[in-house]
Wavefront OBJ file of the C-alpha trace (Angstrom):
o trace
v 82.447 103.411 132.510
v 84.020 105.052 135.721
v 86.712 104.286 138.784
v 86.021 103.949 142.008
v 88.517 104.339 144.623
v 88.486 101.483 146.964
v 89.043 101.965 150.950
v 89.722 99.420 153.095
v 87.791 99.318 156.326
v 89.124 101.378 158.970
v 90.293 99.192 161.236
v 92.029 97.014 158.145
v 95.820 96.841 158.553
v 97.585 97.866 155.043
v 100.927 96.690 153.097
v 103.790 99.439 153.108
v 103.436 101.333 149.847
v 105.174 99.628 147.322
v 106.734 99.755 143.383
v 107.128 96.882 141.300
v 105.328 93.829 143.268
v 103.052 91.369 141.697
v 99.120 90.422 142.110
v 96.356 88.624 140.973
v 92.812 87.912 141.967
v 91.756 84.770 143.615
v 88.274 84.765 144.014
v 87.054 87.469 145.816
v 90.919 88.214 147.301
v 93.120 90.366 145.779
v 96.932 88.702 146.322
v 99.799 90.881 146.253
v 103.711 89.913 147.166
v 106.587 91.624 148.035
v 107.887 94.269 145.440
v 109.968 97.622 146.843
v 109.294 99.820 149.433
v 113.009 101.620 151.108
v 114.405 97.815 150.220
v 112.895 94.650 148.642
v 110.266 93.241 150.308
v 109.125 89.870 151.343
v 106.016 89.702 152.335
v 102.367 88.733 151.430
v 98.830 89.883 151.642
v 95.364 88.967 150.525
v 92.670 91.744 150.085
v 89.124 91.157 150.634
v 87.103 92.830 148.122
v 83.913 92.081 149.601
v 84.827 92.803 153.119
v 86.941 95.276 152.472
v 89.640 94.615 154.471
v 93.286 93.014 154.455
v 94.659 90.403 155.831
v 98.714 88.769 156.063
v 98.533 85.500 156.760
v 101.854 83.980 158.700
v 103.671 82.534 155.673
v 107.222 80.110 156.311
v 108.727 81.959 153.612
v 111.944 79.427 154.928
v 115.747 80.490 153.117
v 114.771 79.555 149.819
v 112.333 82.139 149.478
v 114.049 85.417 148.732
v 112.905 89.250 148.930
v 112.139 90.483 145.540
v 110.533 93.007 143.137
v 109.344 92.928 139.171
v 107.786 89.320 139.562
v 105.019 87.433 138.552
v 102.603 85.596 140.289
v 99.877 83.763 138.842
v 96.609 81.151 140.675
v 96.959 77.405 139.387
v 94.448 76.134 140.987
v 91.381 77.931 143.354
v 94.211 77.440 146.522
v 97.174 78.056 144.672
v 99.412 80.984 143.651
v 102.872 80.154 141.846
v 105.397 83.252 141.688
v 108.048 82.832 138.924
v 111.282 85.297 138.685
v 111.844 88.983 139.385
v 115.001 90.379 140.820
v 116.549 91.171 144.377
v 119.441 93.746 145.269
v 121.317 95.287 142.364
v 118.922 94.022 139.814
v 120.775 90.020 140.576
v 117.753 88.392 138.108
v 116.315 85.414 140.144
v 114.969 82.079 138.063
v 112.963 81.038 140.774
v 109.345 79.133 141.069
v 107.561 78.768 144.399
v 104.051 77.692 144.939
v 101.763 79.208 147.661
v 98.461 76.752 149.079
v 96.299 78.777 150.634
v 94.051 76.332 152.131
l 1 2 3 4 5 6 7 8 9 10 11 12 13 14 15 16 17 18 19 20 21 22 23 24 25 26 27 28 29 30 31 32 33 34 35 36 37 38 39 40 41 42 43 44 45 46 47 48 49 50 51 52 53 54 55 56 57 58 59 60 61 62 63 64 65 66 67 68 69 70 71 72 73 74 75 76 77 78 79 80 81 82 83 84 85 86 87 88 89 90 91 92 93 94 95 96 97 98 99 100 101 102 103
């Protein structure tokens, strides 16, 4: 057994560093949402394992969507991601579902 350290390919942009976000494999894409950086974040990004490399699609987060950190997120089906929860500001607990369709 051993670790490898993965590097993305040099001319990959990259996510801010980041505490208490949420991600899960879809395929050969790691997925990975908001969490904190200097304030919540609300934002999303999809890592290549095969390539490498990562990529942030343009997502319509729209109003209802709100920055947030400790999470879950989880795929439903081979397009989908649904994110459940977490918390925003001063630890204000969210109840919130979304779905994401990546196709």
């Amino acid at each position: 057994m051993f670790v490898e350290k993965i590097k993305p390919a040099q001319n990959s942009p990259a996510p801010s560093p980041r505490t208490y976000h949420a991600s899960c494999l879809m395929s050969r894409y790691l997925i990975t949402i908001g969490g904190e950086s200097n304030a919540d974040l609300k934002d999303f990004w999809a890592f290549d394992l095969e390539e490498k490399y990562w990529y942030k699609p343009e997502i319509d987060f729209r109003d209802y969507y709100s920055a947030k950190r400790f999470h879950t997120i989880n795929p439903i089906t081979e397009t989908q991601v649904v994110s459940f929860g977490g918390c925003h500001s001063e630890y204000v607990h969210l109840n919130e579902m979304h779905i994401f369709d990546l196709s």
